[in-house]
C-alpha positions in Angstrom: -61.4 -19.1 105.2 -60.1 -19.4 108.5 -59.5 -17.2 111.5 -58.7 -17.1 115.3 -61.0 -16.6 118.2 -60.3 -16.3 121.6 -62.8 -18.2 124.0 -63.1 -17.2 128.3 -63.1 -21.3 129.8 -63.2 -21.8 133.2 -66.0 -20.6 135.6 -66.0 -16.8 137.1 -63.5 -17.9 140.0 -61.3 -20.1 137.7 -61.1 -18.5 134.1 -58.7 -18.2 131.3 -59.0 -17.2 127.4 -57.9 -20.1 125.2 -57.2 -19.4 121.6 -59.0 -21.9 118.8 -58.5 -21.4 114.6 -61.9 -21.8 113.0 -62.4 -22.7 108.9 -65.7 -21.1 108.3 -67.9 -20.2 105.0 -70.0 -17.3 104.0 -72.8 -18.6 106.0 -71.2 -19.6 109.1 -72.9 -18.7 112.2 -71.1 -17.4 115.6 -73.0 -20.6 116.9 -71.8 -22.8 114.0 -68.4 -21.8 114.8 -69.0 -23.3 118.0 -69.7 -26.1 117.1 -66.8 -26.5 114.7 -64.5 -25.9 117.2 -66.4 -28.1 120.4 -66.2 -31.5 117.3 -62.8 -30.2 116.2 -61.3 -31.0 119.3 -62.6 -29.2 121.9 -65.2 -31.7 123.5 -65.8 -29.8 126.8 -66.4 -26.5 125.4 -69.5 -25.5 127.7 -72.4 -23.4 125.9 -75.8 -22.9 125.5 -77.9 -23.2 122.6 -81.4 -24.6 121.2 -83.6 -23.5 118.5 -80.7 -22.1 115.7 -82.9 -19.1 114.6 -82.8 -16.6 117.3 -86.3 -18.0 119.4 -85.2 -19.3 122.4 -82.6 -17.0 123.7 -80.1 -19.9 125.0 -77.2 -18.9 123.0 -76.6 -15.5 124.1 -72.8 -14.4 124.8 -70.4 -11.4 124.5 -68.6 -10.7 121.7 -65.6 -8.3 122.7 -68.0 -7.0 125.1 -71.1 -6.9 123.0 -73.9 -9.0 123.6 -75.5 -10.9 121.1 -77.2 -14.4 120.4 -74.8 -16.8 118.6 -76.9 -18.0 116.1 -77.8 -14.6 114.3 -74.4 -13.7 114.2 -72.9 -14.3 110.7 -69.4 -15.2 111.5 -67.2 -13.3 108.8 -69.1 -10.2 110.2 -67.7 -10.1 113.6 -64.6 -7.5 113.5 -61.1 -8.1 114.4 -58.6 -10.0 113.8 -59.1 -12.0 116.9 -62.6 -11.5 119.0 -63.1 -12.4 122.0 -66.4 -14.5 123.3 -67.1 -14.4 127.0 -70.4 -15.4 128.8 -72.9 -12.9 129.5 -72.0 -10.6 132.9 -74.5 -10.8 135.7 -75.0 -14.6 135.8 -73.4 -17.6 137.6 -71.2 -19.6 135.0 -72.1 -22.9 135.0 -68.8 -23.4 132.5 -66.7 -21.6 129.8 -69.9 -19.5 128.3 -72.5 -21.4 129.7 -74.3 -19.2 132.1 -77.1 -20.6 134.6 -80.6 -18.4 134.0 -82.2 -19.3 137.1 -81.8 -15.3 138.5 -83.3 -14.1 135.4 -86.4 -16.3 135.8 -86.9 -15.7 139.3 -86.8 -11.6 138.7 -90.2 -11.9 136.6 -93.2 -10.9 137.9 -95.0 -14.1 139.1 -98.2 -15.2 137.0 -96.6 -13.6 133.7 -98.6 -14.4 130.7 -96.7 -15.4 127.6 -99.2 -15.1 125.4 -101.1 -11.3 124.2 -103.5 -10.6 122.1 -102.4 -9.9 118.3 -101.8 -6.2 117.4 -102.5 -7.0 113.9 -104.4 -3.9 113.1 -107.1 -5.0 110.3 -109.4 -7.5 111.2 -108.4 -11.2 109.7 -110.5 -13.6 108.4 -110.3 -16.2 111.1 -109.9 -20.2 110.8 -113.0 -21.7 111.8 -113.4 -22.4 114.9 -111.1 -19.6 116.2 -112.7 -16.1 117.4 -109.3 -14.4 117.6 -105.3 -14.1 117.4 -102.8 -14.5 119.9 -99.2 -14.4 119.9 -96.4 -14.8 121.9 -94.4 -11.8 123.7 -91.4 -10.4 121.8 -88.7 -10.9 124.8 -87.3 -14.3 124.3 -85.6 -14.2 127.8 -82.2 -14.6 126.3 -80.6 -12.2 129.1 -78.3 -9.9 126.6 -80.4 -6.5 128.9 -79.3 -7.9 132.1 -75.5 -8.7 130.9 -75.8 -4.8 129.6 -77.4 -3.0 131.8 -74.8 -1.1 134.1 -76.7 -1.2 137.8 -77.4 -5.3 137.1 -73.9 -5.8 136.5 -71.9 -2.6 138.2 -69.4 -3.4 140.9 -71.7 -2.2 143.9 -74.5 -3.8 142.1 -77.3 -2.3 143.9 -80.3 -4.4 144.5 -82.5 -3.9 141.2 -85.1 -5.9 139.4 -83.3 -5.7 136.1 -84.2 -4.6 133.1 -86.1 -8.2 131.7 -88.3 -8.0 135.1 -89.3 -4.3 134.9 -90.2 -4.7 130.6 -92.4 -7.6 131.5 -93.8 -5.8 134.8 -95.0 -3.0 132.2 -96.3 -5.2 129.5 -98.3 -7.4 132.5 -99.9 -4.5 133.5 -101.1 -3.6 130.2 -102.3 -7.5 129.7 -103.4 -7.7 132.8 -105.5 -4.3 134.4 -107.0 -6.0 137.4 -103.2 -6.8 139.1 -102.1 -3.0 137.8 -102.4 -1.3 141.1 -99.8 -4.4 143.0 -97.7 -3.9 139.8 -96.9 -0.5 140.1 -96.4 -1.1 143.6 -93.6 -3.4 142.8 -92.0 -0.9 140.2 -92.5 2.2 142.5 -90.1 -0.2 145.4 -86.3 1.0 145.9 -84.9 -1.6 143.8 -87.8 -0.9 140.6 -87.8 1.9 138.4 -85.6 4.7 140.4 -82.7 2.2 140.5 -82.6 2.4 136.2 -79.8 4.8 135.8 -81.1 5.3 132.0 -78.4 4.2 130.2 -80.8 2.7 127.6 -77.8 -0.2 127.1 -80.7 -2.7 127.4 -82.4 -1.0 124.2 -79.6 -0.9 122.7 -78.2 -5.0 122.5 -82.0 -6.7 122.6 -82.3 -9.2 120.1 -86.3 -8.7 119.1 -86.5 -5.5 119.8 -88.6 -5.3 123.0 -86.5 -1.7 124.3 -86.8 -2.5 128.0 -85.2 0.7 128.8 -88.5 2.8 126.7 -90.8 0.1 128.8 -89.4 1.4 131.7 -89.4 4.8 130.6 -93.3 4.0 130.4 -93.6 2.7 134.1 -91.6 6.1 135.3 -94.7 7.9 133.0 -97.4 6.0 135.1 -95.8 6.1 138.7 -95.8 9.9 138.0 -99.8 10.2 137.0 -100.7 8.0 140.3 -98.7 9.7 142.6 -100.3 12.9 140.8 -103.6 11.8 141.8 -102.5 11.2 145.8 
């Protein structure tokens, strides 16, 4: 099978779309596509990419708009007769759909765990030696939130923590109760929680699931009970 896509090259300043046919089977990826196209020819074709199975969160780009991580996407499953793939909004291009993550990284809350306990309800028979379960958090800190969200990427673009930042704020707080009183001081500043415009569009394109937009929701809940108890 083969079919045209149309790829944004160039960096923000300097961009055009350039038009590439791909041959592609029933389990040809978005990201395999890529990489048909970057060997058939295309040798500077700039993206980002890593683990192949939707961990690491490098691959992420927009697909007519939509953001999604390259390497989940089945390729015959993307509509139209000719998409069109564009980095993620709200980042510096490095090149073509490479996008530099640096922001993103810097918005976190600093000291942010990566690791929680496990919410594995029934209580496992542990390996010995170990006395419980931990496991990694669910955001993968691919950036498709921050590329949707409407304040991050609007054309005043207010100042505002971003949807990734506030997510982990709430789920650091809920790790971490000692530091909750100076993070809820950080999502009660202008540019925290009242800056979300709750447009939920951060829900709606995350990857694993995470729903920044109900974690933020949650924050909103608790900056409520302590200003209740002023």
């Amino acid at each position: 099978m083969k079919r045209f896509v149309r790829i944004r090259r160039g960096t923000a300043e300097d961009s055009r779309l350039e038009r590439f046919e791909v041959e592609y089977g029933e389990r040809t990826t978005l990201l395999d596509a890529l990489e048909i196209i970057r060997t058939g020819g295309a040798r500077t074709l700039a993206y980002r990419h890593s683990c192949h199975h939707g961990s690491c969160g490098t691959c992420a780009v927009r697909v007519d708009g939509k953001e999604m991580l390259a390497c989940l996407v089945p390729f015959a499953s993307i509509a139209g007769d000719e998409p069109v793939l564009e980095p993620l909004a709200g980042f510096g291009v490095v090149a073509d759909l490479a996008t530099d993550p640096a922001a993103l990284f810097r918005s976190l809350p600093e000291g942010t765990t990566q690791l929680r306990l496990s919410e594995v309800k029934e209580a496992p028979v542990l390996p010995a030696g170990l006395s419980r379960f931990e496991r990694f958090e669910d955001c993968i800190e691919c950036g498709c939130c921050v590329s949707a969200c409407p304040v991050s990427t609007g054309v005043a673009k207010p100042p505002f923590q971003g949807p990734a930042s506030l997510a982990a704020l709430e789920r650091e707080i809920e790790n971490r109760p000692e530091r909750r009183e100076e993070l809820l001081a950080r999502a009660a500043r202008a540019d925290g929680v009242a800056a979300c415009e709750k447009k939920f569009e951060c829900s709606r394109v995350c990857p694993r699931g995470v729903a920044p937009g109900r974690k933020i929701e949650m924050l909103r809940k608790e900056l409520k009970k302590e200003a209740g108890r002023r």
